[in-house]
N, C-alpha and C positions, 0 to 999 in steps of 0.2 A: 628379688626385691629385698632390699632392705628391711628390717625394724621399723626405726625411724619415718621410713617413706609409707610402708603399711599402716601405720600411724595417724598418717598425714592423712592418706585417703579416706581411711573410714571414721577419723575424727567429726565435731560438727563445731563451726565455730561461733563466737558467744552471740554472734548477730544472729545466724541462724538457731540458736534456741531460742531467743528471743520472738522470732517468727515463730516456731512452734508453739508458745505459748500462745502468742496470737491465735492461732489455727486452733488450741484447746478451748480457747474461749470462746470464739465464734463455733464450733462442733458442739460444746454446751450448752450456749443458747442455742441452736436448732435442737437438741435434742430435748430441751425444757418445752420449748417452743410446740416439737409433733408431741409430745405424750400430753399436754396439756390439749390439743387441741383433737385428738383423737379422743378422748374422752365426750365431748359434746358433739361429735359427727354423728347422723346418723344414715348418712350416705354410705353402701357397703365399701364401692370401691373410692372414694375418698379417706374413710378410714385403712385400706388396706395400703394405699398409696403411706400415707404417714405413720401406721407402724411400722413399713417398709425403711421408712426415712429414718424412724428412729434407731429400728437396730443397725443400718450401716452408720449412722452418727457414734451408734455405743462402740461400735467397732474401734471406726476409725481413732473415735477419742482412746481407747486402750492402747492402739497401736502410737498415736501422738506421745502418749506419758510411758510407751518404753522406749522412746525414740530419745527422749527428755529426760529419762534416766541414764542412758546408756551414754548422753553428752559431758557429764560430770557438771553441770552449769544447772543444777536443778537450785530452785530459791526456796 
């Protein structure tokens, strides 16, 4: 394989960051969303369910903003 064509493939194009940003925004608010609401739970497994939600949101949003770095199309 080429340079060039290696390139191509693991490039991301500017629509597709634009979608990522989407995707950080909506992972943001869920992630405002469980920690704000696991606070007032006093149900065990309702609160376990939404700290559960929050740290795969905290995840996911890390991995979103290396995805979005790694694009060169960060704002």
């Amino acid at each position: 394989m080429t340079e060039i064509s290696n390139r191509q493939e693991n490039s991301i194009a500017p629509h597709e960051t634009f979608n990522l940003h989407e995707l950080l925004q909506l992972k943001n608010i869920c992630a405002l969303k469980s920690s704000g609401l696991s606070a007032n739970v006093t149900d065990p497994k309702l609160r376990l369910i939404l700290e559960s939600d929050l740290e795969i949101s905290q995840q996911q949003i890390r991995e979103l903003k290396d995805l979005i770095q790694k694009s060169g199309y960060q704002t």
